[in-house]
N, C-alpha and C positions, 0 to 999 in steps of 0.2 A: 898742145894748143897750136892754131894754128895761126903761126908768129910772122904777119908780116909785115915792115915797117909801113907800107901805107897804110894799115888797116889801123893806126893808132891818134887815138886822140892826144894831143902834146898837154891840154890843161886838165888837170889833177880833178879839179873842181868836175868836170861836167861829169867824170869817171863816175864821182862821189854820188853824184847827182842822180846820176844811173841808176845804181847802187839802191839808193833811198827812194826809188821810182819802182823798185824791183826787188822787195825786203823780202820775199816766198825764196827759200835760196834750197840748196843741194850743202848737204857738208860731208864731204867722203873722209877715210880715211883707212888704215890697216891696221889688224892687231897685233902682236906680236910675232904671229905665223904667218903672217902676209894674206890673211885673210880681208880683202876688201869688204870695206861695211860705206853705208850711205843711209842719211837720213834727210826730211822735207821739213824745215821748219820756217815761220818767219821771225824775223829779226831785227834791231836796232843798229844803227851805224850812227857814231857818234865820235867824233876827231879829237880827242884834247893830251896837251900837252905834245902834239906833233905826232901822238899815235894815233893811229885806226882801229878803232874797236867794235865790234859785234858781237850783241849779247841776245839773249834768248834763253828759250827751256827744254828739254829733250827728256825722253820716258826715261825712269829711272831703271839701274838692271834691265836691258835692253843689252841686243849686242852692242850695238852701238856704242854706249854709255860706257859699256865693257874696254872697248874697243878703243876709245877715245882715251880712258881709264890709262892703260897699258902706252899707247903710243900716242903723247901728244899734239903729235904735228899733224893737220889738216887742212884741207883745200875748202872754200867755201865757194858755190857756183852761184853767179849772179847771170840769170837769162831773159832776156827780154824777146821784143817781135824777131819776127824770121819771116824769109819769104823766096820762095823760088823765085828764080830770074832768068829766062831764056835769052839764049842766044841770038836767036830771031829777033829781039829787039836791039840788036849792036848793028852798027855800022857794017861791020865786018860778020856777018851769022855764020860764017865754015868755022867757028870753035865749040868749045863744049860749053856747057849751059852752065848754072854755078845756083847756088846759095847765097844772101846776103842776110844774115844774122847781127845780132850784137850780144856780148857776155864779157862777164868780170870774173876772174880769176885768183881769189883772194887766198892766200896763203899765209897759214898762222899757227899759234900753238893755241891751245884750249886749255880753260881753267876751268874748274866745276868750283860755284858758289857755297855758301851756307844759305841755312835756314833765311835770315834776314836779306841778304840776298835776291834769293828768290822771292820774297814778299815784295821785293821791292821792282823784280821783271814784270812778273803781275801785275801791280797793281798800275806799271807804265801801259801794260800791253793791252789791259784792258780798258783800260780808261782811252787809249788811244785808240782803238779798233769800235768805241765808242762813240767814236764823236766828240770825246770830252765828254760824256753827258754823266757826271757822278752822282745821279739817281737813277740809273739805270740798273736793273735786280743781277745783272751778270756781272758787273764790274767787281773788282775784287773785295771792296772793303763791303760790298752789300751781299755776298756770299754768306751763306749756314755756315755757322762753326765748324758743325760735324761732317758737311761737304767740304769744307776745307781741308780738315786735321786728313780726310782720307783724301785729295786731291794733292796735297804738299808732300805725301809721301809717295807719290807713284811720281814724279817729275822734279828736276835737277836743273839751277839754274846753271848757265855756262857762259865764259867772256870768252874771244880770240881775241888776241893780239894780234894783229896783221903785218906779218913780219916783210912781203913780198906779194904787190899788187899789179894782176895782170889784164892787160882786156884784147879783145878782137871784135875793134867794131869794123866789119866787114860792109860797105857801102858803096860798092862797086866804084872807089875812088881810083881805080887804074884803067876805066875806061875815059875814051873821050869826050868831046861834051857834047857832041851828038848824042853817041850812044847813051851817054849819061841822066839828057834831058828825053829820052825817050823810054830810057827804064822808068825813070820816076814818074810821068803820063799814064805807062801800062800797071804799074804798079797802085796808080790812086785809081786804078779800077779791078784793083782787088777787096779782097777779104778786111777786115780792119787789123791784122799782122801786116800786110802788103802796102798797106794804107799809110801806117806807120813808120815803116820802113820809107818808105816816097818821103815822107814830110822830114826826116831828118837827112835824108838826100838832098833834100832842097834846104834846109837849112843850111847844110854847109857846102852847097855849090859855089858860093860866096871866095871860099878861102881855096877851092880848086882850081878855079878859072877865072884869073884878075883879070878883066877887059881894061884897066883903069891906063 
């Protein structure tokens, strides 16, 4: 990770915020042979009792599942916009050019659910990917039985725990405020990643550069 104190958001909250902005996640982890496995799922973040939890469901017998099985410690990758950033837009352009990204780095152990469980990731996940709309023929409880009985057995649901929560939101917060307000100009004439990236630049040029 690339760990630098400026690059960190100090409230917990906006982390989380992120997070649940950004639920398509990566969850790597190794098997007992140090065989790295990685899987794409999405997922809930849900805080109670002072923990951080993400649940979801991954193919069942898969490596992975295998994988997860055997070693339960895991990383979960939360990634949002990114956007090149030249150096030609700094004050100073005789440096190298750079990347501004943002990612959460969640570290946790993984449980595999039961039966009920799992009926009950369902039935959040799809009702939420929904709309809410519970006459919809996809949401879980309006599911075939018999598409069911064969759908419940090929997928596992699964909690982490999040034992160690990391982020690098990288915002070009060690430039000056020249360069600073002229990356985020060149950047709200990019792509909508670049775009992105500009508007949480300006959001928080506030707490970089007190005129007061």
């Amino acid at each position: 990770m690339y760990n630098n104190p400026q690059f960190k958001e100090p409230d917990e909250a906006a982390v989380i915020n992120f997070m649940q902005a950004h639920p398509f996640i990566i969850i790597t982890g190794v098997d007992v042979a140090g065989k790295p496995v990685a899987t794409q799922v999405p997922v809930f973040i849900d805080k109670k009792e002072g923990k951080i939890l993400l649940t979801g469901h991954i193919q069942r017998k898969s490596d992975h599942h295998h994988a997860f099985e055997q070693n339960t410690n895991v990383m979960a990758l939360f990634t949002g916009p990114h956007a090149y950033v030249s150096a030609s837009w700094y004050s100073n352009p005789h440096i190298g050019s750079t990347w501004n990204f943002m990612s959460v780095y969640a570290h946790g152990t993984i449980r595999f659910g039961n039966d009920a469980e799992l009926a009950a990731v369902m039935q959040r996940l799809t009702l939420h990917y929904e709309n809410g709309n519970n006459t919809s023929p996809t949401v879980f409880e309006n599911l075939p039985a018999d598409y069911l009985e064969k759908m419940t057995k090929a997928i596992v649901a699964f909690e982490i725990e999040v034992t160690n929560l990391q982020h690098v939101f990288k915002l070009s917060q060690n430039r000056d405020e020249e360069s600073y307000n002229n990356i985020i100009h060149q950047l709200q004439k990019g792509d909508a990643d670049a775009q992105q990236i500009a508007m949480f630049m300006e959001n928080g040029k506030a707490k970089l550069f007190n005129h007061a």
